[in-house]
N, C-alpha and C positions, 0 to 999 in steps of 0.2 A: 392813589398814593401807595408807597410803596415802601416800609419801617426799613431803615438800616439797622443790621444784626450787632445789638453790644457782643463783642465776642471777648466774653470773660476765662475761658482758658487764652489766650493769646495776651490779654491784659496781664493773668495770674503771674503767665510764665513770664513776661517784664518785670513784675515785683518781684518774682523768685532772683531773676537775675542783679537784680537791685541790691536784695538781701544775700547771695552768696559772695557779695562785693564787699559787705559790711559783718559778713564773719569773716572773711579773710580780715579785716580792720582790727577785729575784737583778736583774732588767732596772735596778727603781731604785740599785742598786749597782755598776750598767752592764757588768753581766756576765750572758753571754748563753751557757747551755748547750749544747756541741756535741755529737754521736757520731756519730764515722766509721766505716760498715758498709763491709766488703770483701766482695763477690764475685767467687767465683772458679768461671768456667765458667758457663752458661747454665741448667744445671739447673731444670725448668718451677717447680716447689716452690720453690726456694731463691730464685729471682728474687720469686715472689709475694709471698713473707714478706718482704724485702727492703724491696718496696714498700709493704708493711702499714707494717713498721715507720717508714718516710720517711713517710707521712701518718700515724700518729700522732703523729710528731714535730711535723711541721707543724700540729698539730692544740691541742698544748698550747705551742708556740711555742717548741723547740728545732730549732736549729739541726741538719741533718743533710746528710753527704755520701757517695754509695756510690760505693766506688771499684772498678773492675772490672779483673779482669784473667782470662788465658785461662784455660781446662780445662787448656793443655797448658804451663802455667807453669811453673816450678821450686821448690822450698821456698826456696831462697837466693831467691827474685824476689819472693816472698811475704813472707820477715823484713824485705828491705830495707825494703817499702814499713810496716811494722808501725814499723821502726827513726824513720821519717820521722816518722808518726802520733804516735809517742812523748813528741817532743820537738815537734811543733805545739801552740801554744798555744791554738789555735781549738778544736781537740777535747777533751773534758773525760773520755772514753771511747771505746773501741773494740769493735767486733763483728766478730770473724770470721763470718759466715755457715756454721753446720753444718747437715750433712753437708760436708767438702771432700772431692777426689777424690781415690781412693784410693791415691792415690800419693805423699799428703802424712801428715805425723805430726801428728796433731791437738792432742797431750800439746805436744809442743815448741812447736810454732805458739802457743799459747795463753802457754807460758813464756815467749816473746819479748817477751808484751804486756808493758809499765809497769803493775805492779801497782794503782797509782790511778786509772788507766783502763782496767781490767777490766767491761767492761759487764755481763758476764755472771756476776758471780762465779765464776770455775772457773780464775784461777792459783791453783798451789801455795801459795804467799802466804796470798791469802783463805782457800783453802779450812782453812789452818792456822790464821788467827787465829777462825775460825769455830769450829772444835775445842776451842780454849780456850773458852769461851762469850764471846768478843765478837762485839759485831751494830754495829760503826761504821765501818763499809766496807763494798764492793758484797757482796749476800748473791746466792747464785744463783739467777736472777728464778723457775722454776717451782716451787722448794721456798718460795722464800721468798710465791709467787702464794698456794698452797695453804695456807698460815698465813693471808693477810690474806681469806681464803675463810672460813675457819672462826673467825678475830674477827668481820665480818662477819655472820655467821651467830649469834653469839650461843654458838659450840661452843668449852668452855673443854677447854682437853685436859689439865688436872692432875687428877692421880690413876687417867687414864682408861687402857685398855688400846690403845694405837695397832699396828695390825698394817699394814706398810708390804709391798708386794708387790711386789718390783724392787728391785735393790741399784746401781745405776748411778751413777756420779761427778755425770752430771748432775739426777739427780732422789731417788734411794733414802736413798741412803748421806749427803751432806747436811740433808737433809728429817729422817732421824730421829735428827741433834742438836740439830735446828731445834726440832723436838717435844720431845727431851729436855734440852735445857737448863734448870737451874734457876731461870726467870722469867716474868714477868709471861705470860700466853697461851701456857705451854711447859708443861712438867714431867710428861708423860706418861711411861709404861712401855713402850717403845718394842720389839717383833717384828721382824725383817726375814726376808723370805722371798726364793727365787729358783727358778731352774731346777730346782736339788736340792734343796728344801725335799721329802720323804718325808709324804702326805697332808696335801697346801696344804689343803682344806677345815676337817681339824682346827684348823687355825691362824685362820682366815679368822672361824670361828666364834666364834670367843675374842675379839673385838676391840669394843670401844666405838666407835671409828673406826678406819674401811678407808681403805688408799689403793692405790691400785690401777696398776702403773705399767713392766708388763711388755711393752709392743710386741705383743702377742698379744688379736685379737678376742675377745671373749665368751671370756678365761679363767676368769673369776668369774662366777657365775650367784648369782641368787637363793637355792636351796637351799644356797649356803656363806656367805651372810651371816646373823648374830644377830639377828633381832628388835630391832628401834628403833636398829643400830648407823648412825652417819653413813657415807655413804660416798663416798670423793673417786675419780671417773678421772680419768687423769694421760692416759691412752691414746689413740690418735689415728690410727685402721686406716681405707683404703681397703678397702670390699671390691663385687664385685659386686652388681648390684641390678637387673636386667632391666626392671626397673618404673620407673625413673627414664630420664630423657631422655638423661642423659650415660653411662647404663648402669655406674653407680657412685653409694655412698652412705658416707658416714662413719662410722664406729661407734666406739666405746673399747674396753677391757679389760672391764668390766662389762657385762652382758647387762641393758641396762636395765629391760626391762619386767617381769622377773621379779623384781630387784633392788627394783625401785619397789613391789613387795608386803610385804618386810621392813623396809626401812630405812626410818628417821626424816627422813632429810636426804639426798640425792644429788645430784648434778653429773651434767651433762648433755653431751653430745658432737653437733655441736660447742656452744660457748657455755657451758661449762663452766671450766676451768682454760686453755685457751688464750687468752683475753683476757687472762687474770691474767698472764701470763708478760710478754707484752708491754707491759704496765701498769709493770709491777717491772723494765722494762729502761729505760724513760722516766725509771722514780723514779731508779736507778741513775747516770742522767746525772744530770739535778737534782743529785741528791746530790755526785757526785763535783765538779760544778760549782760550789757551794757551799762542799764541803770544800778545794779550792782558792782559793777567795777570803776562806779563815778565818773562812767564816762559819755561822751553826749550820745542821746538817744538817735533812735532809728529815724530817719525823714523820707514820707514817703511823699512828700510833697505838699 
């Protein structure tokens, strides 16, 4: 067997198309979608994505502003400017920029936002009306990426066994209410695995769809996935590679090429689930742009 490649920039850039259809919608209503990305510190990674996300913006025709402030700033210097964002009318959502440094509380920072301008879906807020099964507010863009992955694809997950690999606020723990909520393109049977899961392969095995979502190279191989199961990496490792010029090469959580001998369907790193993320932080402005002007939300399907 031989895994057909999810190819998540090609999906991404459908959604983007989707969404520059529906700021054109918002424009004749003369309302024009913001979101204010903050960075804090120079960090080489967190400037890049930054910048990703400012040209996608500019790309379906949201307005965006990144506001910078130092590495050696304060939490109090950080809420202020959140406090400001809040109450601007220009911005429709806000992005903290994660990883921040480590001398900031990520949990709080994030509570300070205005819960209708949560780009990311991950205040307490969202993440509780999410828990109840509502999906009509920002959902958090990489669980919610990896849903419109497997519509997309034609993979309906009811009745299926989903085994999620990673319990994390941002991707696990989200992701498998997302799957198991009672609706349209949801209602799977939902595993979650982690650090202390006692023989992850047993688990891995059992699953109709895999998600894979642990920060850790090549934890899953080939020989722990099922025969014809889908499988999603979430994962997104540097690791050495002598053979490449920049003497580094990108890899996820799934050991691909062994993986691509069982499975029915896989995601690919990169070009996988990271365009999706950033796809579903776009839709999340849209959206909340929208839901401010009383008018009906974004439909991705």
């Amino acid at each position: 067997m031989s895994a057909t490649i999810i190819d998540g920039t090609a999906v991404a850039a459908t959604i983007r198309q989707q969404l520059t259809l529906e700021v054109g919608r918002l424009a004749r209503k003369n309302v024009q979608p913001g979101l204010a990305a903050i960075l804090v510190g120079d960090d080489p990674a967190s400037v890049s994505y930054v910048t990703a996300k400012a040209k996608a913006c500019a790309e379906v025709g949201i307005m965006s502003e990144t506001f910078t402030l130092p590495s050696d700033c304060t939490e109090a210097d950080l809420e202020l400017l959140i406090k400001k964002l809040n109450s601007d009318e220009r911005f429709h959502a806000i992005l903290p920029q994660l990883p921040l440094p480590a001398h900031f509380d990520a949990d709080k920072v994030i509570d300070s936002i205005n819960p209708e301008k949560d780009a990311d879906g991950l205040h307490p807020v969202n993440l509780g009306r999410l828990l109840r099964g509502e999906q009509n507010g920002p959902l958090p863009c990489t669980p919610h990426g990896v849903m419109q992955l497997l519509r997309y694809s034609n993979v309906d997950p009811s009745g299926k066994h989903v085994v999620i690999v990673g319990r994390s606020t941002l991707v696990g723990r989200p992701l498998s209410i997302l799957l198991s909520n009672k609706t349209k393109g949801s209602n799977g049977t939902v595993t979650i695995c982690h650090s202390a899961t006692a023989d992850l392969a047993s688990f891995t095995k059992l699953a109709d769809i895999l998600v894979v979502a642990v920060g850790k190279p090549f934890a899953v191989t080939g020989e722990m996935i099922r025969p014809g199961a889908v499988v999603i990496d979430v994962g997104v490792n540097r690791i050495d590679d002598a053979t490449r010029k920049r003497g580094w090469r990108l890899v996820g959580d799934v050991e691909f090429v062994s993986a691509c001998e069982v499975a029915s369907y896989i995601t690919k790193v990169p070009g996988g689930v990271g365009p999706m993320t950033i796809a579903m932080l776009l839709a999340n402005t849209v959206d909340a742009a929208a839901r401010r002007a009383g008018l009906e939300p974004v439909s991705l399907g």
